[in-house]
C-alpha positions as CSV (number, residue, x, y, z in Angstrom):
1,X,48.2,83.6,108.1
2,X,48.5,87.3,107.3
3,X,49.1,88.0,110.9
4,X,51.5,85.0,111.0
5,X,53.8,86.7,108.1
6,X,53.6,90.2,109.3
7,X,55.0,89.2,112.8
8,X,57.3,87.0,110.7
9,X,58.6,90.6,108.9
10,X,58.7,92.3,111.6
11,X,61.2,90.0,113.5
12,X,63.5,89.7,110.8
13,X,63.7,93.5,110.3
14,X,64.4,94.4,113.5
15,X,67.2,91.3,114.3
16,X,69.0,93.1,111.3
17,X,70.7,95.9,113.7
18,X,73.4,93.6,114.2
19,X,75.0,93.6,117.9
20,X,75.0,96.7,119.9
21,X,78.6,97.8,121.3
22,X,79.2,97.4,125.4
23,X,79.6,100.6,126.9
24,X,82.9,100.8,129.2
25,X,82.4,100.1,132.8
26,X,84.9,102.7,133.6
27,X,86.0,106.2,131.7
28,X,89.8,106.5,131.5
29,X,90.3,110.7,131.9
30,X,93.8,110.8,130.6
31,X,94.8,112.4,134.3
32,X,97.8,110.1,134.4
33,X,99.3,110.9,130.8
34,X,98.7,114.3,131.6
35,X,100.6,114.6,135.2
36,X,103.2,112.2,133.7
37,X,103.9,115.1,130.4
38,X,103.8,117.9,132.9
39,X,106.6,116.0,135.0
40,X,108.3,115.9,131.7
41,X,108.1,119.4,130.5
42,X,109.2,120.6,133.9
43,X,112.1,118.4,134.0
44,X,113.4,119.3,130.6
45,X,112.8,123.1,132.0
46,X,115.1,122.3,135.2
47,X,117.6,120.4,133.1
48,X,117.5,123.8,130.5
49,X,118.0,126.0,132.9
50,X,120.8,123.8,134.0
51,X,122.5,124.0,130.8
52,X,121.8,127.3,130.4
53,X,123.9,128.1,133.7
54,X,126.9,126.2,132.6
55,X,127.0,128.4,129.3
56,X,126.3,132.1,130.9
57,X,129.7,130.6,133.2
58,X,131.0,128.9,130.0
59,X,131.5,132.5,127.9
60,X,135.0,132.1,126.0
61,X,133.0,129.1,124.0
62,X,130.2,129.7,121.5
63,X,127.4,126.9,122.2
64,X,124.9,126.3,119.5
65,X,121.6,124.2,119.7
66,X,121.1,121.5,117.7
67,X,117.7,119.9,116.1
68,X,117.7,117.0,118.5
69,X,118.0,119.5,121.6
70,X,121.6,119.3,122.7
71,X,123.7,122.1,123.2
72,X,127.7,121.8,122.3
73,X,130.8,123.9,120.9
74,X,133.7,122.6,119.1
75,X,137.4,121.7,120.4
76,X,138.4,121.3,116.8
77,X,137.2,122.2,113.5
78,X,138.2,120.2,110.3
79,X,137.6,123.4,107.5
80,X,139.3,120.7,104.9
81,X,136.4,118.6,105.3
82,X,132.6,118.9,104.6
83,X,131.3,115.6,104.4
84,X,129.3,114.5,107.9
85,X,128.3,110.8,108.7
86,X,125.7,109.5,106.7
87,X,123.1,106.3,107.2
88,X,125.5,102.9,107.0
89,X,128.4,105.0,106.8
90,X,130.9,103.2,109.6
91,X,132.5,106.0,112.0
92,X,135.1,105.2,114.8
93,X,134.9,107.6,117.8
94,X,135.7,107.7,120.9
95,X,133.3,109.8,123.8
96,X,133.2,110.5,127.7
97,X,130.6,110.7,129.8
98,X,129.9,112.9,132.9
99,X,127.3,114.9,134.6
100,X,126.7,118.7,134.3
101,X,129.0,119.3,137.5
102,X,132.3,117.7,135.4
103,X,131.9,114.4,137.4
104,X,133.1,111.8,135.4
105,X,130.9,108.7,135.1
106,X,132.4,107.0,132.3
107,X,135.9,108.1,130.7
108,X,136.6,107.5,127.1
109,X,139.5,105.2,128.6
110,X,136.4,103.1,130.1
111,X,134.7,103.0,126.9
112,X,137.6,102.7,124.3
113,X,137.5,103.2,120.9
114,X,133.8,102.6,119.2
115,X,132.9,101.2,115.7
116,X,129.6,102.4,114.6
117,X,127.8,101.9,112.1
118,X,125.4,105.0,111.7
119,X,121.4,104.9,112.5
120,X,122.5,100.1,112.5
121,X,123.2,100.4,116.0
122,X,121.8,101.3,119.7
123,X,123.4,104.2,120.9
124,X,121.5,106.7,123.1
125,X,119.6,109.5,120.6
126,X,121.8,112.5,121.4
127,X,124.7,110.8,120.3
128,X,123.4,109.4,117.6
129,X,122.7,112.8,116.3
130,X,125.8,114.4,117.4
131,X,127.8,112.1,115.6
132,X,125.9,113.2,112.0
133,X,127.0,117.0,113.2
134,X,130.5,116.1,112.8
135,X,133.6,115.7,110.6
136,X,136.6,113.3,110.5
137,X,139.2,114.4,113.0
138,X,136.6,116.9,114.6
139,X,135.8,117.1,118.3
140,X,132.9,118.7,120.1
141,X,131.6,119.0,123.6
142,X,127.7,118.3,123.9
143,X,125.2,118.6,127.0
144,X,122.2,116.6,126.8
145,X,119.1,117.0,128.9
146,X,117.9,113.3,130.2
147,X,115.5,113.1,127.7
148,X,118.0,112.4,124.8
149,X,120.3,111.1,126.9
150,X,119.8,107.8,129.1
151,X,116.2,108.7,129.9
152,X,113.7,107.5,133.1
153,X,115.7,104.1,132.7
154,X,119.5,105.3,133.0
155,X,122.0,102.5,131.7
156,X,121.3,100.5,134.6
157,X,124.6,100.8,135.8
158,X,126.2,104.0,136.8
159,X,123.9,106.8,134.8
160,X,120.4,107.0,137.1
161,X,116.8,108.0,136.1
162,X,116.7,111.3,134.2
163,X,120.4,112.3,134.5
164,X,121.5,115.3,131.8
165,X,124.8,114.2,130.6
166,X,128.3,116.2,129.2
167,X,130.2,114.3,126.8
168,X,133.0,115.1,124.1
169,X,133.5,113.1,121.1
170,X,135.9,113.0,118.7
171,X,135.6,111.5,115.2
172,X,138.7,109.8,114.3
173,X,137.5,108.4,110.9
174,X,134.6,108.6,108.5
175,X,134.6,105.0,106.1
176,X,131.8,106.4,103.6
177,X,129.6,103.8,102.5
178,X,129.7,102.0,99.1
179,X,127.3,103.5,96.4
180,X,125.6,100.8,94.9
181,X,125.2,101.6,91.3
182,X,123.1,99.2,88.5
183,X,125.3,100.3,84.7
């Protein structure tokens, strides 16, 4: 009986580890991640040096850099003004687009006037940004390496895969949002 209960215990104890985890068949290295960001970084080097070219040629205008990673100048500058767009503020704009070389893809005729409604809607990320950089009745030229631009996936029409863009935008008016306010 003794026997009986000790081999009993002993059972129970060791059924207690609960289950032991699978081990993977395969080992992912992380060799395809890692060629794919080298691609990347290489790219946005090509497309930089790019940019850079066209402001070395570019010297009457002063380019600045911006957060996001676009590089532009201003056509006009509204000094009366300091107020930029602002989260659910509603800005109309027109913009072009073309490539580094001046070839128009799309012209602001093509796209018309827009009606945005700041960080509601899809636009691509450099533009998005670039219209928070400016004032009502201001207008700015931008370059944009792919990867704030249309990206590996274009706009499936006439930008391709990884395409650095050009375009100037003009801010034709700034309808602030309304301040909700609890008295």
């Amino acid at each position: 009986m003794r026997i009986l209960t000790i081999l009993f215990l002993a059972i129970i104890i060791s059924s207690c580890d609960g289950p032991e985890p699978r081990k993977p068949v395969q080992t992912k290295s992380g060799s395809f991640f890692k060629a794919s960001i080298e691609r990347s970084r290489k790219l946005l080097e090509a497309e930089e040096k790019k940019i850079q070219s066209i402001i070395k040629l570019d010297s009457l205008k002063h380019y600045d850099h911006s957060k996001s990673g676009s590089w532009y100048h201003y056509l006009t500058v509204n000094e009366e003004s300091n107020y930029t767009p602002k989260t659910d503020d509603l800005v109309v704009f027109t913009y072009d687009i073309l490539t580094l070389d001046n070839d128009t893809i799309y012209s602001k005729e093509d796209i018309g006037v827009v009606n945005y409604k700041v960080d509601k809607q899809e636009l691509f990320l450099g533009l998005r940004e670039a219209i928070k950089m400016l004032k009502e009745n201001e207008r700015a030229t931008f370059l944009f390496p792919s990867s704030i631009a249309y990206g590996y996936h274009g706009d499936e029409n006439k930008i391709g895969t990884n395409v650095p863009i050009k375009s100037t935008i003009t801010i034709l008016q700034i309808e602030k949002q309304q301040e909700n306010t609890v008295n």
